[in-house]
C-alpha positions in Angstrom: 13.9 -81.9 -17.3 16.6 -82.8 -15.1 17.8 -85.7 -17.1 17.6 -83.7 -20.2 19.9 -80.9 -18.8 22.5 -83.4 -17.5 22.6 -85.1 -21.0 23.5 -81.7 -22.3 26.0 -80.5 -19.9 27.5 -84.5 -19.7 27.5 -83.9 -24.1 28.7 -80.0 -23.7 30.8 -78.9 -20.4 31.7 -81.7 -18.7 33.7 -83.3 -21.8 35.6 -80.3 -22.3 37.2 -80.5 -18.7 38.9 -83.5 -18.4 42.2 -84.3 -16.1 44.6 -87.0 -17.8 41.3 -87.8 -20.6 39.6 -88.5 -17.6 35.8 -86.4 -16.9 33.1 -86.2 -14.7 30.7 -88.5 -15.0 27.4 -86.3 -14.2 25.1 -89.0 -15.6 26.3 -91.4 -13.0 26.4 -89.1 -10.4 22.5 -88.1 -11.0 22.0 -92.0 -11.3 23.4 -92.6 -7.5 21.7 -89.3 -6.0 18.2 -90.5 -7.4 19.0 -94.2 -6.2 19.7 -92.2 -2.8 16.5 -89.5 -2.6 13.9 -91.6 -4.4 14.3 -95.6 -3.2 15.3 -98.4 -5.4 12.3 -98.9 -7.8 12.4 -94.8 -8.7 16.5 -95.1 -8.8 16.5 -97.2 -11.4 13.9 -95.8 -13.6 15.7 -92.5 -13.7 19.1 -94.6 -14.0 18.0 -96.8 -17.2 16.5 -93.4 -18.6 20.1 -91.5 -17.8 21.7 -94.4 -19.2 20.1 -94.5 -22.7 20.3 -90.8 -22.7 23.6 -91.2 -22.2 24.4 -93.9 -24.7 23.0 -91.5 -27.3 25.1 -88.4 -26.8 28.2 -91.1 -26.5 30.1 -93.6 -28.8 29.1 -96.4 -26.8 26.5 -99.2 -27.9 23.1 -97.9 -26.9 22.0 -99.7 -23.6 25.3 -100.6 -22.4 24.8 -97.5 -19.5 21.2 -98.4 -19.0 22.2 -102.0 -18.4 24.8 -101.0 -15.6 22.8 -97.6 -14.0 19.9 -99.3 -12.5 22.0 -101.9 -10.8 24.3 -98.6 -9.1 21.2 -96.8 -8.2 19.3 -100.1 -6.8 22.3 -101.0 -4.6 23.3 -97.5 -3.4 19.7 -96.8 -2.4 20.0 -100.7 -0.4 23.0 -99.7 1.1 22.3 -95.8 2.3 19.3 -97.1 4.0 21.7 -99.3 6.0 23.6 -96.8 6.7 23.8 -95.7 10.8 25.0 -91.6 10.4 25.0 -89.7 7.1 27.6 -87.1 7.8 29.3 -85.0 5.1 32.0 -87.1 4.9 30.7 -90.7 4.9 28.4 -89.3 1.8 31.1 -88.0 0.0 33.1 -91.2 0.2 29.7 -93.2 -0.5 29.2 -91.4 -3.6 32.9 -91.2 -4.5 32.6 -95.2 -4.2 29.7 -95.5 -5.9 30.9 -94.1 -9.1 34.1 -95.9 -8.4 32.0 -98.8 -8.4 29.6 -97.5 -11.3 32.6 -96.4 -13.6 34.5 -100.3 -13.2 30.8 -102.0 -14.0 30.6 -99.7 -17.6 34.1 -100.8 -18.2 33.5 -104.7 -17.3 30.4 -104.5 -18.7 31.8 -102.6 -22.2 34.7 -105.4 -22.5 32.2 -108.4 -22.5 30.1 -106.9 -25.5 33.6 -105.7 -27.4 33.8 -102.0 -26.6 37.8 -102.3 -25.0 37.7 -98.6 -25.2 40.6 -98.2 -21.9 44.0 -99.0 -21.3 44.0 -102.2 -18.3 47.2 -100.4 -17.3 45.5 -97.4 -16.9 42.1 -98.3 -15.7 42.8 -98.4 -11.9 43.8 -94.3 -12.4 41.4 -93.2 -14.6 38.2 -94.7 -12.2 40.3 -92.6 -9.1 40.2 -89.6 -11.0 37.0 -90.1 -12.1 35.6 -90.9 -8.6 37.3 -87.8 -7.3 36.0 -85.0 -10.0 32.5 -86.5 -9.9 32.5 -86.0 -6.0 33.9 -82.6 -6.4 30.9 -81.3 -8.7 27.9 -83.5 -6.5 26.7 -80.9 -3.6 24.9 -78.7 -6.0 23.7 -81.6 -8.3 22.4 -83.4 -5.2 20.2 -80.1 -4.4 18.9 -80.7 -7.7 18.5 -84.1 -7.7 16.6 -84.4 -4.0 14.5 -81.5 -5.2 13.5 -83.2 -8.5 12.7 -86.8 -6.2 10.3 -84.8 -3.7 8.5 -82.8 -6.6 7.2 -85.8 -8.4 5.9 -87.8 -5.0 2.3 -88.2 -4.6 0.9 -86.6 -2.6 -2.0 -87.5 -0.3 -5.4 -86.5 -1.6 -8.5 -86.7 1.2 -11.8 -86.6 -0.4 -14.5 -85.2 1.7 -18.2 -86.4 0.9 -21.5 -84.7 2.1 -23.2 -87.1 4.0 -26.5 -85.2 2.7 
């Protein structure tokens, strides 16, 4: 459900605001935060599903997001669990980074297969700006996000037999 509703709003609201053609990049963003709340292996399930749900609302070849998400969520779920204090602002620069990071892999990644779809000149900018939007808009979609990860855990089940 989550994924679904950030597929629409990526598709619907978050492409009408843009700053210099540049948006946020909610699909990403819910990439890193379920990297961060649910571990590595769960990260990048949800991050190869966001990225192919992605690829379909988008112009780009299909798999080119789900062949760069897992890889952001694996290594920001590595590297928060390394980290000594979460404070407010070393997790806003850690996500800012992230989709810094995660925003420079789609492009590298997009040039290798053919899909030169950015200005080289312009590149450097257009990742800033897209770093700094995404953080903007990630407190309320990290509620979402951590509440999505804890919902789905197992839980522990004890099973009591009658000794009868």
């Amino acid at each position: 459900v989550v994924l679904l509703s950030a597929t629409l709003a990526q598709a619907t609201v978050c492409s009408e605001f843009r700053i210099g053609g540049v948006g946020v990049e909610l699909m990403l963003l819910v990439t890193i935060l379920a990297g961060i709340h649910g571990g590595p292996e769960r990260g990048a399930l949800v991050a190869f599903w966001a990225g192919l749900l992605y690829d379909s609302v988008t112009t780009a070849p299909l798999g080119l997001h789900a062949l760069v998400f897992p890889s952001i969520a694996m290594a920001v779920s590595s590297l928060e669990r390394r980290m000594l204090r979460n404070t407010l602002a070393t997790d806003a620069l850690a996500v800012a980074a992230a989709v810094a990071t995660g925003s420079a892999a789609v492009a590298a990644v997009g040039e290798i297969f053919g899909q030169a779809s950015f200005d080289p000149g312009t590149l450097g900018q257009r990742i800033l700006v897209s770093a700094l939007l995404t953080t903007a808009v990630a407190a309320p979609v990290n509620r979402v996000v951590a509440w999505a990860a804890a919902a789905g855990l197992p839980v522990t089940i004890e099973l009591r037999r009658d000794q009868g």
